[in-house]
N, C-alpha and C positions, 0 to 999 in steps of 0.2 A: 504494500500500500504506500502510496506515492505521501510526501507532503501536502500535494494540489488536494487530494482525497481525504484525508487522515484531518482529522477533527483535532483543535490543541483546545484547553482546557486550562485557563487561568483561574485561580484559587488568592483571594483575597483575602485581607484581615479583619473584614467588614464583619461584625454578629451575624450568622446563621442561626436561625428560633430553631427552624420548621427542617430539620435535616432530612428529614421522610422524601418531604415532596424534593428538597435540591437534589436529593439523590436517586431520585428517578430519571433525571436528567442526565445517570448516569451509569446508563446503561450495557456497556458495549465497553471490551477490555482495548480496542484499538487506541482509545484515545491517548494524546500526547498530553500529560500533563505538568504543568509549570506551578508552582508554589511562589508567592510572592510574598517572604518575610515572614509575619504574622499569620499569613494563609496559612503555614504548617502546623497550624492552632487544630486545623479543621478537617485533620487526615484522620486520626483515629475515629472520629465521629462519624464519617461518610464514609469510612471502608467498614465501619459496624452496620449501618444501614445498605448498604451495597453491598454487603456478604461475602466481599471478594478487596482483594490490595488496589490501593491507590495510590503507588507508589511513588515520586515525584520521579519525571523522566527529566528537572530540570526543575533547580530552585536560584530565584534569583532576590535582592535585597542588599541593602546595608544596613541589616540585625541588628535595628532598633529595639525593634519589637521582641524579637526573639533568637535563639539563639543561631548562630550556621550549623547544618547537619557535621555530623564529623562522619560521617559511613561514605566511606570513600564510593561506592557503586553511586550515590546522588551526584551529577554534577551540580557544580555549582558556581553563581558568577556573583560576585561581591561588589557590590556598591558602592561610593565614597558617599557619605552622607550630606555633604552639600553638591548638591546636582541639579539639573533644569526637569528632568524627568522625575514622577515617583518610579516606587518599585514597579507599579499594575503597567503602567506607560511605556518602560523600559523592558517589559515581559510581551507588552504587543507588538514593538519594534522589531524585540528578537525573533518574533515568530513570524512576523510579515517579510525578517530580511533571512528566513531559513526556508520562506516558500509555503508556509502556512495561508488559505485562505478562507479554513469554517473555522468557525470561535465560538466558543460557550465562556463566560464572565461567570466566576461565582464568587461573592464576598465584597463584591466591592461595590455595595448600595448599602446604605442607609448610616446611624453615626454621625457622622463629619460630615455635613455638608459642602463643603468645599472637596474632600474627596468624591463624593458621589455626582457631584456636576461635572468636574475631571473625567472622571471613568465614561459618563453618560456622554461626554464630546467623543470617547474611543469608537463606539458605535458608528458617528456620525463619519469619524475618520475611515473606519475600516467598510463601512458603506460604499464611499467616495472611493474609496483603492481596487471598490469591484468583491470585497470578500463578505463572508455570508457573517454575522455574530447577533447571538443571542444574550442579554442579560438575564439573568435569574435570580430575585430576593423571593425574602418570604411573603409580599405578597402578591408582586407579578410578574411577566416574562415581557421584554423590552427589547424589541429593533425597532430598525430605520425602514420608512415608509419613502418610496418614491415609484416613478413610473411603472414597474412591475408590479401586478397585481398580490395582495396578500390577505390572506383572509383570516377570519376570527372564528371561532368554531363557537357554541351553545354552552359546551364545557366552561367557559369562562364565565364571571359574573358580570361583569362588566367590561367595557375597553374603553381606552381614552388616547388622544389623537395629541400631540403638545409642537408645541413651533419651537423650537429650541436652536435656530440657524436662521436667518434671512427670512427672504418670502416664499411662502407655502400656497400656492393657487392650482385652480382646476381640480380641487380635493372633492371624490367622491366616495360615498359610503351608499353602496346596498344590501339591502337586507338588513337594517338595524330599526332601531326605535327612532332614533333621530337620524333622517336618511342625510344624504349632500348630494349638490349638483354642480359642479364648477367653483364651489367655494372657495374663497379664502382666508386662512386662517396667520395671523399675526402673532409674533413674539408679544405685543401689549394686549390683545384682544385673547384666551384661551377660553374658548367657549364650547369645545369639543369633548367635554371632561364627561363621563359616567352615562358611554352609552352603550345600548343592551342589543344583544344578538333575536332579531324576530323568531319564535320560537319554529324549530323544525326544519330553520334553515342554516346557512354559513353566510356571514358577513365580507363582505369585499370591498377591499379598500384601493384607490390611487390617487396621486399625487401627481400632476402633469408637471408643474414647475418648482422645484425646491424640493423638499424633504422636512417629513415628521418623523416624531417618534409616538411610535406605539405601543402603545401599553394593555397588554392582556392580564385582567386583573382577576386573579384568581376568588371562589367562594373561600367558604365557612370549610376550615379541616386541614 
């Protein structure tokens, strides 16, 4: 399995509540996984609920947070602590400059606000480069919305649309409770927040100019 193929799998220092549901997300022993500092908080907890090793294929940081692995089979890449990149930033670079283009983000929402708007620009970035990534908290799942169609399933409780970069126009939603037709949605105007999938169907979203971000927001459990 190529890199182009092979899914990488960044692990953040962010609280994880809900380890059940992140680690359904974690499925499949292919993936490439990366540890970022404090992320190695969250290894023993999600190979307990994964029932299987989660071994870091790759830990990067300047262990702040916690300590460097010393088991010589982790690599590992050490950080200087005054840098332009965090750890989470410096673990997508490496992966986009090793040929990485699916991404799963776990850990790196909620907390520090300043971290979590950081991470939430990765998305937009790794969008823009052409590669697929997913975020995951406990309590929704977050990509980038643009001219490819993407849909929302009934499974979710709700979903919500956010302007998070420029201008977002020609925004349409089918199949929801509050539908769109050519809309546009603003950084100062967010009025796209807490809408529901029509029962018995799938929801469909596009964006002709710009990019949102989408938020599938998980129920109750």
């Amino acid at each position: 399995m190529t890199t182009e193929t092979r899914r990488v799998v960044i692990i953040g220092a962010a609280a994880i509540g809900n380890y059940g549901r992140v680690a359904s997300y974690l499925q499949t022993d292919a993936d490439f996984c990366i540890y970022c500092d404090g992320g190695l908080h969250h290894q023993r907890e999600l190979e307990a609920r994964c029932g299987r090793p989660l071994a870091p294929n790759l830990v990067v940081g300047d262990f702040d947070s916690y300590p460097a692995p010393k088991d010589p089979a982790f690599p590992v890449i050490q950080l200087p602590r005054e840098k332009d990149d965090t750890d989470t930033w410096f673990a997508v670079k490496e992966a986009l400059r090793r040929g990485f283009t699916r991404f799963l983000l776990l850990g790196v929402a909620g907390q520090r606000l300043d971290h979590t708007m950081a991470n939430l620009s990765i998305l937009l970035h790794l969008h823009n480069r052409g590669a697929s990534a997913l975020l995951v908290d406990d309590f929704s799942e977050m990509e980038v919305v643009g001219k490819k169609p993407v849909q929302v399933t009934a499974d979710f409780a709700y979903f919500s649309l956010l302007n998070i970069s420029g201008e977002a126009k020609g925004v349409t939603i089918h199949n929801a409770q509050y539908p769109l037709d050519g809309a546009e949605i603003s950084c100062t105007y967010q009025y796209a927040v807490s809408n529901q999938v029509l029962p018995g169907t799938v929801a469909e979203i596009t964006v002709e100019q710009g990019n949102l971000l989408l938020l599938r927001v998980f129920g109750a459990g």
